[in-house]
C-alpha positions in Angstrom: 179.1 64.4 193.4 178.8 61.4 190.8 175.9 61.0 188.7 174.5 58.3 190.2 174.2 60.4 193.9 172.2 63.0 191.8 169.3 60.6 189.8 167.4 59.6 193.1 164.5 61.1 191.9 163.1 62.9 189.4 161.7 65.5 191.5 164.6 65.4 194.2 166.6 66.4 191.6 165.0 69.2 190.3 164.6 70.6 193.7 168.7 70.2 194.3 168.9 71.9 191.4 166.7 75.0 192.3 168.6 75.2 195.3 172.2 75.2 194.2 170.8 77.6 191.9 169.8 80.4 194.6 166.0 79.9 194.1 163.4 80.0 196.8 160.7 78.3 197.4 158.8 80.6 195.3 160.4 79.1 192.1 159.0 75.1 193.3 155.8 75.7 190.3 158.3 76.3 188.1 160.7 73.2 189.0 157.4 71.1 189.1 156.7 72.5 185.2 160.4 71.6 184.1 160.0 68.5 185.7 156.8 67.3 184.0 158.1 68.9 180.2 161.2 66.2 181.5 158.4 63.5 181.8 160.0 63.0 185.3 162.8 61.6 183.4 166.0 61.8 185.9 168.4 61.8 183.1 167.0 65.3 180.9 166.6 66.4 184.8 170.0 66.4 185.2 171.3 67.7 182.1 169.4 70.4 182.5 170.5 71.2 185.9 174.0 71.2 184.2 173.4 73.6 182.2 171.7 76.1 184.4 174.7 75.2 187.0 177.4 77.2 183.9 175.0 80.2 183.7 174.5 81.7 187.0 172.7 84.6 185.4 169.9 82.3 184.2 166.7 82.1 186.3 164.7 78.6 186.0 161.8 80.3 184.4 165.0 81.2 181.3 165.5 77.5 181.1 161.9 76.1 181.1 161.2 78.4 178.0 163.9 77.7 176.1 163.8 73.7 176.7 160.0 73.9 176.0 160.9 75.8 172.8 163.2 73.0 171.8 160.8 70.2 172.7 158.5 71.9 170.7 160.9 71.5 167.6 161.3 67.7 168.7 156.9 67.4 168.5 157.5 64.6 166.2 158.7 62.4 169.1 157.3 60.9 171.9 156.3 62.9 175.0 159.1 61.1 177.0 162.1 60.5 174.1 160.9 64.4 172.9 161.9 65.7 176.2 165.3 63.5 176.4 166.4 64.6 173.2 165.5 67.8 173.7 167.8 67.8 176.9 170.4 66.4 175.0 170.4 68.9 172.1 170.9 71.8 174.8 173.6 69.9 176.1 175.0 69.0 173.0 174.5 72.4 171.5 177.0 74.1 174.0 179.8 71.5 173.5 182.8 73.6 171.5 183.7 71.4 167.8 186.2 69.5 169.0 183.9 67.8 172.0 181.1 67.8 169.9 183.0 65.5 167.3 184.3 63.2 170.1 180.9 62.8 171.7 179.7 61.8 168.0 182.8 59.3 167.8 181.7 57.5 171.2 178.1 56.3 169.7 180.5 54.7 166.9 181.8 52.1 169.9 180.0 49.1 169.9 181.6 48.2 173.4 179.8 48.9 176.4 182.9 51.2 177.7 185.9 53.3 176.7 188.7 54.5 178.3 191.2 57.1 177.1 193.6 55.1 174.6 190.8 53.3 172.7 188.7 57.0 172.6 191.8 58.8 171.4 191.8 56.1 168.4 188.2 56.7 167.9 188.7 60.5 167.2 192.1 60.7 165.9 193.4 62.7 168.6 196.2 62.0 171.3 195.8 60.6 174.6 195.4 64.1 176.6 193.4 65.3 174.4 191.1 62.2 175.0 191.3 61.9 178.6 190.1 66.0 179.1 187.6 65.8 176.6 186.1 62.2 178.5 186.3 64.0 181.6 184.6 67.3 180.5 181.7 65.6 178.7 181.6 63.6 182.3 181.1 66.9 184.0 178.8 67.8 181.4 176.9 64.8 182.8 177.0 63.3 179.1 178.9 60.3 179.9 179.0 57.5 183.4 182.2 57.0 184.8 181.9 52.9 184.8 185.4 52.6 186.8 188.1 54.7 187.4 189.0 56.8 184.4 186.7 54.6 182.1 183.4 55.3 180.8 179.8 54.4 179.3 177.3 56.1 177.2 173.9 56.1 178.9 171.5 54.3 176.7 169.8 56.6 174.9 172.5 59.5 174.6 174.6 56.3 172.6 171.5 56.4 170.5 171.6 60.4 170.2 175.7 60.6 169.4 174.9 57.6 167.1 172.1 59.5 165.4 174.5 62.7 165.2 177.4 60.6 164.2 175.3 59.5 160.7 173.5 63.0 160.5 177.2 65.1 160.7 179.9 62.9 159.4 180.8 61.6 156.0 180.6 57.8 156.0 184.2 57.9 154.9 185.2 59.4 158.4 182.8 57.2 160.5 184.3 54.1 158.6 188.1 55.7 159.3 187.0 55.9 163.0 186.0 52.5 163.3 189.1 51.0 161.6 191.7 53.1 164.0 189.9 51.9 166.6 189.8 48.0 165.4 193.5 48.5 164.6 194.1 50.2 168.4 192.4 47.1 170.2 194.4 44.4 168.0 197.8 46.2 168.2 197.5 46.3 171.8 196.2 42.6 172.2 199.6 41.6 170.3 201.7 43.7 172.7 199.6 42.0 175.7 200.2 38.4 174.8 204.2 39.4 173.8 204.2 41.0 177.3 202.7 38.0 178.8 204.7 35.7 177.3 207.6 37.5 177.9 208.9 37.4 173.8 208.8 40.9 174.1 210.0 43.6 177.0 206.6 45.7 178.3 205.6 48.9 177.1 204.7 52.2 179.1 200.8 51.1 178.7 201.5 47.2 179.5 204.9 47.2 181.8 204.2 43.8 182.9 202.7 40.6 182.3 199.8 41.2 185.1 199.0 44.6 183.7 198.9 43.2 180.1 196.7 40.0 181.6 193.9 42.7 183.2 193.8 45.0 180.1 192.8 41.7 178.0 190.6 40.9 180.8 189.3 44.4 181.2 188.4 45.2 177.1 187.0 41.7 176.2 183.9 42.5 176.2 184.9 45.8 174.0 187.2 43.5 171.6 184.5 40.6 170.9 182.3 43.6 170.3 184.7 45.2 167.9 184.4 41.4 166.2 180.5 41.5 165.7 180.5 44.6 164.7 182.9 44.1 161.6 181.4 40.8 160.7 178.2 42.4 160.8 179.7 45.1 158.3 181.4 42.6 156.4 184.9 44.0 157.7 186.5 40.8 156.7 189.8 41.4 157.0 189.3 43.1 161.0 187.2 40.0 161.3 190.6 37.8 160.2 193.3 39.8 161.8 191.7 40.7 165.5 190.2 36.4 166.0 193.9 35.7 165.8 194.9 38.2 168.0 192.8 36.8 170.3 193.8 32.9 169.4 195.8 32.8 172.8 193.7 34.7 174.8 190.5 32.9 174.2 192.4 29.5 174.5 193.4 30.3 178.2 190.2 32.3 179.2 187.6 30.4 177.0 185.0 29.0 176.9 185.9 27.2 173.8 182.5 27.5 172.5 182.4 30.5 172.0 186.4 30.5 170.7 185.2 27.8 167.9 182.7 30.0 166.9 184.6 33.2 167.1 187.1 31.3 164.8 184.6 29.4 162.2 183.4 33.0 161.4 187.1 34.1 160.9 187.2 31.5 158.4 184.4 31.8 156.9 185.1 35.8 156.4 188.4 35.1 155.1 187.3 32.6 152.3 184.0 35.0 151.2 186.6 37.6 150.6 189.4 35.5 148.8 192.0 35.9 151.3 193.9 32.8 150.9 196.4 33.5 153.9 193.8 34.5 156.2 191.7 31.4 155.7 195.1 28.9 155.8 195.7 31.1 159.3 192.4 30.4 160.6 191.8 27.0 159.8 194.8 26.4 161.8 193.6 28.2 164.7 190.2 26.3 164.5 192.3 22.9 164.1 194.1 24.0 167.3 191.2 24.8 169.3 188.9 21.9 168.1 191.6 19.7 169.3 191.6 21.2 173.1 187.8 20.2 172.9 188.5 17.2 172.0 187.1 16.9 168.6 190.2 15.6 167.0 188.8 13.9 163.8 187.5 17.3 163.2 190.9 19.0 164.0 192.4 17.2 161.8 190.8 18.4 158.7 191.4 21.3 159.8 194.6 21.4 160.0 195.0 19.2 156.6 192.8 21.7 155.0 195.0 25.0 156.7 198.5 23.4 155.5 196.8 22.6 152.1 196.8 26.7 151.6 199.9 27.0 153.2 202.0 24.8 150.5 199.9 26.4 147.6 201.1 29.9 149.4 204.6 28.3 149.6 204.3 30.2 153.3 207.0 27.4 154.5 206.2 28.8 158.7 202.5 28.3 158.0 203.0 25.0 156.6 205.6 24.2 160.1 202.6 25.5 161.8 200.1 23.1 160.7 202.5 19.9 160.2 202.8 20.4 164.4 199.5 20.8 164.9 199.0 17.8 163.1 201.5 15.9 165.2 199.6 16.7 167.8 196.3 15.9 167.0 197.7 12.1 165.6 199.8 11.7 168.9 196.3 11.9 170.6 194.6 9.0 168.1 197.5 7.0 169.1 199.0 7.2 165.7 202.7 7.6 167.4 204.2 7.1 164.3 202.4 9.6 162.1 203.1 12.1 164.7 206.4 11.8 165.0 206.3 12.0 161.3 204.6 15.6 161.3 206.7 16.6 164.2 209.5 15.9 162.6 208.8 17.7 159.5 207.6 20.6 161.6 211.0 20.7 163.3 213.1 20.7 159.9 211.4 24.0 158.6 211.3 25.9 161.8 215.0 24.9 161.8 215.4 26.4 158.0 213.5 29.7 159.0 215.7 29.4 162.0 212.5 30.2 164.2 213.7 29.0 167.9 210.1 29.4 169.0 208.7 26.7 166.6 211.6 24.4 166.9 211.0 24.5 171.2 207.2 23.6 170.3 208.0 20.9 167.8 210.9 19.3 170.3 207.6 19.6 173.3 205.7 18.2 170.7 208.0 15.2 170.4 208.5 14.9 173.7 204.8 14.3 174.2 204.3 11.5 171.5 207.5 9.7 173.7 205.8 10.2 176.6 202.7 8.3 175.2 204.8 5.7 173.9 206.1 5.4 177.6 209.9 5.9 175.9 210.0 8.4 178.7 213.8 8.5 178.7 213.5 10.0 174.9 210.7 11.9 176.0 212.6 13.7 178.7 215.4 14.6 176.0 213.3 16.1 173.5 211.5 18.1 176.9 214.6 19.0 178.0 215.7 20.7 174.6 212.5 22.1 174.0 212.9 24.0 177.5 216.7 25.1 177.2 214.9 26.7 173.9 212.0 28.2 176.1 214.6 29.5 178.8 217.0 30.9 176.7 214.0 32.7 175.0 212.6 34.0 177.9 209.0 32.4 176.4 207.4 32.0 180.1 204.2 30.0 178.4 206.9 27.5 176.3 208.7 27.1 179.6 205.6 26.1 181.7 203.9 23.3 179.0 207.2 21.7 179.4 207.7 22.2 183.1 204.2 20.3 182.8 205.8 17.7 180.8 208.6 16.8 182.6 206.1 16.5 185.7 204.6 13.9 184.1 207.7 12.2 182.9 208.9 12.2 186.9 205.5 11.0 188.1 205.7 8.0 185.6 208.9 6.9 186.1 208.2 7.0 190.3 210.6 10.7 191.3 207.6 11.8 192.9 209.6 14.8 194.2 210.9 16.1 191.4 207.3 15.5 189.6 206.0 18.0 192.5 208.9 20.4 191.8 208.1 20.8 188.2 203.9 20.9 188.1 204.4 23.5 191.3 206.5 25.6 188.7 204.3 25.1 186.0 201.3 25.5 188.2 202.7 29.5 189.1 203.9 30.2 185.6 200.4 29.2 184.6 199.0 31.3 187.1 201.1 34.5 186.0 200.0 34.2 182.5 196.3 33.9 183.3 196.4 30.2 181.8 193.3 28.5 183.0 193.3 25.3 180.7 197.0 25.2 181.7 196.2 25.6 185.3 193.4 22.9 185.3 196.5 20.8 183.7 199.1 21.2 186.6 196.4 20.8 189.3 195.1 17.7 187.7 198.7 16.6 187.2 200.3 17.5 191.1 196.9 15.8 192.3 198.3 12.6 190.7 201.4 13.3 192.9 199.2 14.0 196.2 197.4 10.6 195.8 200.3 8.5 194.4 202.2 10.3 197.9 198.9 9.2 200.1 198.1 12.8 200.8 194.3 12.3 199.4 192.4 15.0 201.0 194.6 17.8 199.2 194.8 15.4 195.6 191.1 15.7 195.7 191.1 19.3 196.3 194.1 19.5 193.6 191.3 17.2 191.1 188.0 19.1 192.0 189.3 22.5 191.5 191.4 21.2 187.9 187.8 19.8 187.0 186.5 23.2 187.5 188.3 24.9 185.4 187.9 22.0 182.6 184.3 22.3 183.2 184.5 26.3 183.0 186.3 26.1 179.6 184.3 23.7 177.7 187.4 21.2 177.6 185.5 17.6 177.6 188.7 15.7 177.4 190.3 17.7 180.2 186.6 16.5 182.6 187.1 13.1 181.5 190.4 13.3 182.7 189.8 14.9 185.9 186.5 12.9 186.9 188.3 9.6 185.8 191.3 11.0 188.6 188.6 12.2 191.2 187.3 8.7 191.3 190.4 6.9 191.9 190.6 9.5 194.9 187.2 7.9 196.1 187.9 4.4 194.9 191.2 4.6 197.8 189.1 6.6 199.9 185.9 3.0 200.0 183.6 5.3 198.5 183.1 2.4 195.7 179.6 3.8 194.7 180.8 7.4 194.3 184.3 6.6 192.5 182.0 4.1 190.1 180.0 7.2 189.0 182.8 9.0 188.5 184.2 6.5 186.4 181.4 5.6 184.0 180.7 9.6 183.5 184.3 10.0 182.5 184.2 6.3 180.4 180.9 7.8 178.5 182.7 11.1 177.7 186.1 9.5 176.4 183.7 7.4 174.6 182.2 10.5 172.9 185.7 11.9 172.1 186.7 8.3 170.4 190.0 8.6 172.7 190.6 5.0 173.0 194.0 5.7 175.2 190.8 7.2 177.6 188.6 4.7 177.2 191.3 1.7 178.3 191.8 3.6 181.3 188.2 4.4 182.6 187.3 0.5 181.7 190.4 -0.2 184.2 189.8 1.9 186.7 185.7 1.0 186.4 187.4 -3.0 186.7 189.1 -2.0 190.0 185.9 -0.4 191.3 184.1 -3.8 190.5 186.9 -6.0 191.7 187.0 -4.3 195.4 183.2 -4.6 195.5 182.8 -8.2 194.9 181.6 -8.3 191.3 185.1 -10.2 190.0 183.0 -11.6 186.7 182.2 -7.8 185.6 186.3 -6.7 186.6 187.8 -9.7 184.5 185.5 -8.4 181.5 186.4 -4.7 182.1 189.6 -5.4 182.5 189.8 -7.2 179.1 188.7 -4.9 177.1 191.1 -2.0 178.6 194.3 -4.3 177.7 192.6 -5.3 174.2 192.3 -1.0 173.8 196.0 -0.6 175.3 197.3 -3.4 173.0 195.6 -1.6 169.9 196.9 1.5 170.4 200.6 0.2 171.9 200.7 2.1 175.1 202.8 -0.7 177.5 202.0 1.1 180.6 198.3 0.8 180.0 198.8 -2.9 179.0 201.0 -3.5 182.3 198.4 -2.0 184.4 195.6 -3.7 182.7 197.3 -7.2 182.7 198.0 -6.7 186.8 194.7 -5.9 187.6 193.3 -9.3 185.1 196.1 -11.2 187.2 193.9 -10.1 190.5 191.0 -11.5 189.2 192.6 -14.8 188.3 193.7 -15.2 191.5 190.1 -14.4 193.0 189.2 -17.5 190.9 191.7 -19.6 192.4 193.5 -19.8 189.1 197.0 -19.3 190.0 199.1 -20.0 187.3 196.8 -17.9 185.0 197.2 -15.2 187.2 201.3 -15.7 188.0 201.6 -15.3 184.2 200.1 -12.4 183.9 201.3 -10.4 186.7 205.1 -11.9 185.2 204.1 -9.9 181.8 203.4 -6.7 183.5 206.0 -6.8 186.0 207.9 -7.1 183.2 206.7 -3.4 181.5 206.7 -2.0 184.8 210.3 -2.8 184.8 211.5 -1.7 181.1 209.6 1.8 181.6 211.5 2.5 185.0 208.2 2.6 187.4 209.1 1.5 190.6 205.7 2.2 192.3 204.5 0.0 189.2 206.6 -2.6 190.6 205.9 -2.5 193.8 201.9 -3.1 193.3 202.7 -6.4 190.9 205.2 -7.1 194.0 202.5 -7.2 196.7 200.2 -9.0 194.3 202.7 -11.9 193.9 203.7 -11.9 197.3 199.6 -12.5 198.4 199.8 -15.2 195.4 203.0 -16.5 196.5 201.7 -17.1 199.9 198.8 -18.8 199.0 200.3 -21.3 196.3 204.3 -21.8 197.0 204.0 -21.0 200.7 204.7 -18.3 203.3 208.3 -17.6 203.3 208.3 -16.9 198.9 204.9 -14.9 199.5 207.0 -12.9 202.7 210.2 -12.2 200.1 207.8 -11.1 197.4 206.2 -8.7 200.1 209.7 -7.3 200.9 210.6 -6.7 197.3 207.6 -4.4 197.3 208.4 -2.9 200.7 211.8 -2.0 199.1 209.8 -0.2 195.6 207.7 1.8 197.7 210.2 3.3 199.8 211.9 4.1 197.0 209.2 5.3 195.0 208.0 6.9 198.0 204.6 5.5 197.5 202.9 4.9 201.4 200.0 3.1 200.2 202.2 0.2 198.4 204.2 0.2 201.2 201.5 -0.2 203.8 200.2 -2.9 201.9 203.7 -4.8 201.6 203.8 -4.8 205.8 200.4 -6.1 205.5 200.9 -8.8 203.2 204.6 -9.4 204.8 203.0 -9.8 208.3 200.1 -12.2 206.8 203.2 -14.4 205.8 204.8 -14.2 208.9 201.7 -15.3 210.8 201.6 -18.7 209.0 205.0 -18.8 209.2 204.5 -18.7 213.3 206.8 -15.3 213.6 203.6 -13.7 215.7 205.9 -11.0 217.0 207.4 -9.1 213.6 203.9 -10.2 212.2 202.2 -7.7 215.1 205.5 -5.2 214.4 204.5 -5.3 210.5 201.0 -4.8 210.7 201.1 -2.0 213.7 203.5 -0.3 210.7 201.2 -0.7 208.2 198.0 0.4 210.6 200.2 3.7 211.8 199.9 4.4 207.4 196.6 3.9 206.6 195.4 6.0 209.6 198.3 8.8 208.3 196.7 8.4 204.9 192.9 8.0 205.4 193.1 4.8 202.7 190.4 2.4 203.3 191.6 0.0 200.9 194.8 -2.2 200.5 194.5 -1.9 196.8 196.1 1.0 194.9 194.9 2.4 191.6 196.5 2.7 188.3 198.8 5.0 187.0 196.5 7.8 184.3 197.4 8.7 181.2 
């Protein structure tokens, strides 16, 4: 029977006890005595009915006199805490040495459980010898069994082996304790992540990547315990080592809150006690993770700070270390050529130290700044690299961040299929680490392939449950993202006033992040919003500013999109040639980046242009040069909207029939795809 099936009451208990002892009725004064020298406590209750239970030739009137002689020796407590410790020091009392000690040991743990491996560490014994003395002193009813094989202190026995902990042991050996336990929880957090990653085969206590993944889930709390409780005994190095331990954990799990704060302190630890590496180590990991929350001016001095250290070291890995994190932070500021630069110079020492690992991260890392430079040819080289690397490694997170990578290459350049394939693969590596951030990632990216597809209902699932998880972690760049992709879900969808909200809450937070590649899309996709409700004054200025942002920072298939959508509003103002210029300029783009469905939008703007200014049968060819795109591309919005515009062409051209033939096509789409608008959205970042 567990302990909590024999605390019900105070007197309940007592009586049980009385009559698993063989006592009659007679003996219920007696009970009622021991149970008001208890001060109706359930827990002394019970440890005393314990200890009658292992001396059957006791009577209850033997164990009220002896307790009340000891709660007499306790008179300087409380009537209620001098009857709990008295009940503990009987039960405590009868423990042989070697339990005794361990019991001590477990007031040392400033988690709120143990389990076997992490007690054995504790008290310097082996792993039987923990698990049988956790499960006696569980029989003894001195410790809860939380979950199966693991265990918790009640509150005030912690307090009780704590207070025998500093009363019997030498400092020296509590200290010693402490330390092989710190040294047990960060050992097996490096074996977890190796085992998740798969850079290492598992181990007998980890055999797989899902075991390892619930252990870290499992003694979190315990760990980040472990970390308060060395910083509050200025452990400084514990404080150093176990934070980056837990760098890859808390970057998955988050929230990154608490991970920036969990790292400042590693810093700051690392600098009061003049150790140089562990600060230059740190401030790297900060730099990482102030990055992922978008604070990148921040990150940046962090990282400039971290590989400052590392050169006066001469630690060339910490140095390639920092360099990419650098690169990555610039390549998010739109400094493309500065993080190549870093990248580069990353790449050349990892090569020298002939570390695979960090060249695969520095050729991703590459592959990311092409990718923003919309070279996506070059940026599908250096992906491809990186993940021949990550493959023949057997590194399962390396392979995923590029599988992600490559998605996005596909999706850009229109193979919508393969873009699936790649964030679907990403998406269940991601899943198998325990990745969160990179889950919220590969949702947010195969929603972009749902919509661009015309499957809407399931990209706004994808969107909402990526923006979750963004939300969940603390990531403000990854919400800005994800509401600026929800709203284009509801700007196809006619929900203008919904998808508007969404817009201008994601265009405030890219504004607070300073990410100007962000901001140039959210004013774009706000212009859209405007332009389909009307307001074609507010859309021309919107749509200004976004190319004016997506000139500054060189991104062509920003400028494209933004110079299409000003070409709309042109035309809305009867101002063809204005507008024929500028949908020239980013058909253009669309063309030299290899983005069909790009293409086929400009197309079906020309062709409704075309119609209007030169006549039917150019606006009908210009609307069948789109139709052709977005077959290809696969894209059923663009291509519902060619047979729209084709059969508005072929009505003033007098073919009534193939008009009627066209627009029953195009009718057959938009009811498949629930769009309520002819006018598609632009391609994200």
């Amino acid at each position: 029977m567990r302990l909590a099936h024999r605390t019900t009451t105070a007197h309940g208990a007592a009586h049980a006890t009385a009559a698993q002892a063989g006592e009659d009725d007679a003996e219920t004064e007696v009970v009622d005595t021991i149970v008001e020298l208890c001060g109706c406590l359930p827990l002394a209750i019970v440890l005393l009915a314990g200890r009658l239970s292992h001396r059957p030739t006791w009577t209850l009137a033997d164990l009220a006199a002896e307790f009340t002689a000891t709660a007499d020796r306790l008179a300087h407590l409380v009537a209620g805490k001098r009857a709990v410790d008295a009940a503990f020091t009987l039960s405590y009392r009868d423990l042989p040495p070697a339990r005794r000690r361990l019991f001590r040991r477990l007031g040392l743990h400033p988690g709120p459980d143990i389990d076997a491996r992490a007690a054995a560490a504790l008290d310097g014994i082996s792993d039987a010898q923990a698990r049988d003395g956790l499960e006696a002193l569980y029989t003894d009813h001195l410790l809860e069994e939380i979950a199966p094989r693991r265990y918790g202190l009640h509150g005030l026995l912690r307090e009780f082996a704590a207070r025998r902990c500093a009363e019997e042991d030498p400092a020296d050996d509590r200290d010693l304790a402490v330390a092989r336990l710190v040294a047990y929880y960060r050992r097996t957090v490096e074996s977890a992540e190796e085992v998740i990653s798969a850079r290492a085969p598992g181990t007998p206590e980890l055999p797989s990547a899902a075991r390892a993944l619930t252990w870290l889930r499992t003694e979190r709390a315990n760990v980040l315990a472990c970390l308060d409780h060395a910083a509050d005994h200025d452990r400084a190095a514990e404080v150093v080592g176990l934070t980056a331990a837990m760098a890859p954990f808390l970057l998955r799990e988050g929230p990154w809150p608490q991970a920036v704060a969990l790292h400042e302190r590693a810093v700051e630890a690392a600098r009061a006690h003049g150790d140089l590496s562990g600060e230059a180590h740190a401030l790297d990991e900060l730099g990482f993770i102030r990055y992922v929350t978008g604070d990148f001016a921040v990150a940046t001095g962090f990282h400039q700070r971290a590989l400052a250290l590392f050169e006066e070291l001469g630690d060339r890995h910490g140095q390639a270390d920092a360099l990419h994190g650098l690169g990555r932070v610039r390549a998010i500021a739109d400094d493309y050529v500065a993080a190549t630069g870093f990248h580069e110079r990353a790449l050349e020492l990892y090569e020298g130290l002939g570390d695979r690992h960090g060249q695969a991260n520095a050729l991703h890392g590459l592959g990311r700044v092409q990718y923003m430079r919309a070279d996506y040819t070059a940026s599908a080289d250096f992906s491809e690299r990186a993940l021949a690397l990550f493959d023949a490694l057997g590194d399962r997170r390396g392979q995923s961040n590029t599988h992600l990578s490559l998605g996005f290459v596909r999706y850009m350049t229109g193979d919508y299929t393969a873009a699936a394939a790649f964030h679907e693969r990403a998406l269940a590596l991601f899943e198998d680490l325990g990745d969160r951030h990179g889950q919220a990632n590969a949702l947010q990216g195969l929603g972009r392939v749902r919509f661009v597809t015309g499957d809407y209902p399931v990209a706004r699932s994808l969107h909402e449950r990526g923006l979750a998880l963004f939300e969940e972690l603390g990531d403000r760049h990854g919400q800005s993202n994800g509401l600026n992709n929800l709203g284009r879900v509801h700007f196809v969808l006619g929900d203008y006033a919904e998808a508007a909200s969404l817009h201008e809450r994601a265009l405030e937070l890219f504004e607070a992040l300073r990410d100007r590649h962000g901001q140039a899309n959210g004013l774009n996709n706000l212009g859209r919003v405007r332009f389909a409700t009307g307001d074609h004054v507010t859309a021309a200025d919107l749509h200004r500013r976004a190319l004016a942002l997506f000139e500054e920072i060189g991104y062509p298939h920003g400028r494209c999109n933004a110079l299409h959508d000003l070409g709309r509003t042109h035309w809305a103002a009867g101002e063809y040639e204005r507008a024929a210029d500028l949908y020239a300029q980013a058909l253009d783009i669309f063309q030299s980046v290899g983005d069909p469905q790009g293409e086929a939008e400009v197309w079906n703007s020309l062709g409704t242009l075309l119609t209007t200014a030169s006549g039917a049968g150019e606006g009908l060819a210009a609307h069948r040069r789109a139709l052709e795109l977005a077959r290809e591309a696969g894209s059923p919005l663009d291509e519902a909207t060619a047979l729209e515009g084709a059969a508005r062409s072929q009505v003033l051209m007098g073919d009534l029939e193939a008009a009627m033939a066209d627009l029953r096509r195009a009718a057959r789409i938009y009811n498949r795809i629930g769009a309520a608008t002819t006018e598609a959205a632009d391609k994200p970042d």
